[in-house]
C-alpha positions as CSV (number, residue, x, y, z in Angstrom):
1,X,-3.1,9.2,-5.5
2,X,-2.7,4.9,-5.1
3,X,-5.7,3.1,-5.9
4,X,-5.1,1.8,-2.1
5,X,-6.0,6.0,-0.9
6,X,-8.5,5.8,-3.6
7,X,-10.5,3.2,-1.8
8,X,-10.6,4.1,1.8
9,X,-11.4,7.2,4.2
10,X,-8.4,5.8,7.1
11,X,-5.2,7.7,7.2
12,X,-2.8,5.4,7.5
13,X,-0.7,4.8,10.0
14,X,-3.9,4.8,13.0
15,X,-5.0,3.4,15.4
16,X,-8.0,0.7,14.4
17,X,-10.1,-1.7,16.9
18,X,-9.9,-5.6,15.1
19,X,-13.4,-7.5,16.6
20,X,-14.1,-10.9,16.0
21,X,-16.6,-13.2,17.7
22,X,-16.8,-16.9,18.0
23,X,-18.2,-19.8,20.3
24,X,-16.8,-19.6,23.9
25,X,-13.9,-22.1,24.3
26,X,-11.8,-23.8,22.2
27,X,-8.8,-21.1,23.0
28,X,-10.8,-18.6,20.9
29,X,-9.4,-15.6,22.2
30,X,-5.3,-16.9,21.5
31,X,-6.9,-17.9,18.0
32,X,-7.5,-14.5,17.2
33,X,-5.0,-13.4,19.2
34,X,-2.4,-14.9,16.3
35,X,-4.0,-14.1,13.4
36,X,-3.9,-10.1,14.3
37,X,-0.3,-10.3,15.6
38,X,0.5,-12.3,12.4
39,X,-0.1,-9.1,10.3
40,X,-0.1,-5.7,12.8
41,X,1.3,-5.0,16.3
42,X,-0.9,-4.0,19.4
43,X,-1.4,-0.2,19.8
44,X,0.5,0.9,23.1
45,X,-1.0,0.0,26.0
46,X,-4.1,-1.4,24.7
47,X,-4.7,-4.5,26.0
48,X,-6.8,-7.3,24.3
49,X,-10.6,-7.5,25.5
50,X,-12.2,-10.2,25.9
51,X,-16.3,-9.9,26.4
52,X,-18.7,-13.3,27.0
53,X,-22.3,-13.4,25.5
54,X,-24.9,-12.5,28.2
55,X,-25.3,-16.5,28.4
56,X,-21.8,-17.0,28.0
57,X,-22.1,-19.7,24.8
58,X,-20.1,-16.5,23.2
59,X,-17.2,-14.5,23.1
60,X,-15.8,-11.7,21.5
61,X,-12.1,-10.6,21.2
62,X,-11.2,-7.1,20.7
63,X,-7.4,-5.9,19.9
64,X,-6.8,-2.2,18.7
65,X,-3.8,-2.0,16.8
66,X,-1.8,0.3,14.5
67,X,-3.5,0.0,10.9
68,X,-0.3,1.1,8.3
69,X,-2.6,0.3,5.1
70,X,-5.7,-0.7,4.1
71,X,-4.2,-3.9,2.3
72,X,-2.7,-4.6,6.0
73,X,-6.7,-4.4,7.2
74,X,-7.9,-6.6,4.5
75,X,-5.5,-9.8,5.1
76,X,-6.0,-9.6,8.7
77,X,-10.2,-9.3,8.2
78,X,-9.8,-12.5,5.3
79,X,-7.4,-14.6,7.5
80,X,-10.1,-14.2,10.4
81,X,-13.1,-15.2,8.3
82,X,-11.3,-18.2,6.8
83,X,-10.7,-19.2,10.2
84,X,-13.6,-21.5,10.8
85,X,-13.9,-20.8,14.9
86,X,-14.6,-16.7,14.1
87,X,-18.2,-16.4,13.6
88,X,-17.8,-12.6,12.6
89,X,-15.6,-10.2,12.4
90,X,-15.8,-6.4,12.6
């Protein structure tokens, strides 16, 4: 066993919802759009969500794509919360 199986409960490749939230405008959603597709590929015919605060000064962006590692996971979580537009990311 890797220390990478040692240190999650994923089996790898799966399918894995990427959320990240951020102030509404400012192209948020093609921000985070970018950084996912920089490191993972959509899962089929999921599409990207896109869901506004109830006042709307928020948005979230949620792509599901196909997780191969949990090293893949990690860059695409620390590229998004060095990204100073994305609020949180889940």
């Amino acid at each position: 066993m890797t220390n990478e199986e040692k240190t999650t409960l994923l089996e790898f490749p799966c399918r894995f919802p990427v959320k990240a939230m951020g102030r509404n405008g400012d192209d948020f959603e093609s921000i985070v759009t970018v950084i996912i597709l920089r490191h993972a590929e959509l899962w089929p015919d999921e599409p990207i969500t896109v869901s506004p605060s109830k006042e709307g000064n928020f948005i979230s962006v949620t792509a599901v794509i196909e997780a191969t590692s949990q090293v893949q996971l990690d860059s695409i979580y620390q590229e998004l919360t060095d990204n100073s537009q994305v609020l949180m990311a889940l």
